[in-house]
N, C-alpha and C positions, 0 to 999 in steps of 0.2 A: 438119068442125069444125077440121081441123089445118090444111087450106089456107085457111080466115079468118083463125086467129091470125099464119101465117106471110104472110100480106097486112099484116094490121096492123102487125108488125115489120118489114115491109120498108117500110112505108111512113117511119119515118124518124123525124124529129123537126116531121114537118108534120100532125104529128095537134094537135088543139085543146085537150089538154089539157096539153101543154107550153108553158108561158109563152113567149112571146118578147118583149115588151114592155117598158116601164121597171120593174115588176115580177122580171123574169128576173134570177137572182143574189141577192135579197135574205132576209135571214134573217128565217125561218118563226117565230111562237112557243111553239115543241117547243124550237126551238134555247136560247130566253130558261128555259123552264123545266128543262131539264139541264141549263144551267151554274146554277141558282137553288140544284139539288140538289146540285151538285158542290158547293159554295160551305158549301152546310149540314152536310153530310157533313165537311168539313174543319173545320169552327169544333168540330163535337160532337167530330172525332178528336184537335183541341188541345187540349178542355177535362180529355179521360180522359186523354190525355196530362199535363196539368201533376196530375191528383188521384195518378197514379200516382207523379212524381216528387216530391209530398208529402213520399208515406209513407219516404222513404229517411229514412236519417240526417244530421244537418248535416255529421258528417266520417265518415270510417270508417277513425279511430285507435281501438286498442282503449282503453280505460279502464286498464289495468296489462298494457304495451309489455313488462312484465321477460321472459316467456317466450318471447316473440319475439325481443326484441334477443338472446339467449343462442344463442338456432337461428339468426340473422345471422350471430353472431360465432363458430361454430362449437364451441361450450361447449355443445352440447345433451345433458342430459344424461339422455335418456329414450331416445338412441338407442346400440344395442348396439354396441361394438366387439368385431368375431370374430377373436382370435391364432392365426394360421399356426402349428403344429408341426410340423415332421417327425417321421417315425418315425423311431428308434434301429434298426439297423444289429444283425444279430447277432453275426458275427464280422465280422472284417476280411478274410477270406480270401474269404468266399462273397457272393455277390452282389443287392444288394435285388432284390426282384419285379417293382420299376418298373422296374429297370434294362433298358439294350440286352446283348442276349448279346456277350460279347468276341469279335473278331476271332480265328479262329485263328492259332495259330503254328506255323512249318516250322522 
């Protein structure tokens, strides 16, 4: 059974069911009916497409800009400002805990 079909493949392109005639090269109507589908496929993906860009809004300014423009210009006044303190020092003699140990001296 293997060496018929390896006959048949060697035989090439002179078997009778490959065209060679004025026929040879010209497009099948499989070819006519998938680009028919590509075609419909793209009109239905326009059409979801424009229902979806509907639904937006005509702009997207809010309706009252005040709380925004405030967080533009830096005036926002919902956000926290946190004040740096240091810690107070107990005497002047001894040294805070962050501190580097002092260098000895000779």
């Amino acid at each position: 059974m293997t060496t018929l079909a390896w006959e048949l493949l060697a035989q090439g392109t002179s078997t009778p069911s490959s065209p060679q005639g004025p026929e040879f090269g010209k497009a099948s109507p499989l070819g006519l009916v998938l680009i028919v589908a590509l075609l419909a496929g793209t009109v239905l993906l326009i059409r979801s497409m424009n229902k979806q860009l509907r639904k937006l809004p005509d702009t997207f300014q809010p309706e009252h800009p005040e709380p925004d423009q405030a967080a533009d210009e830096g005036t926002d006044r919902g956000a926290a400002v946190v004040e740096v303190v240091e810690p107070e020092r107990k005497t002047a003699g001894s040294p805070a805990p962050h501190d580097p140990p002092a260098a000895p001296t000779n």
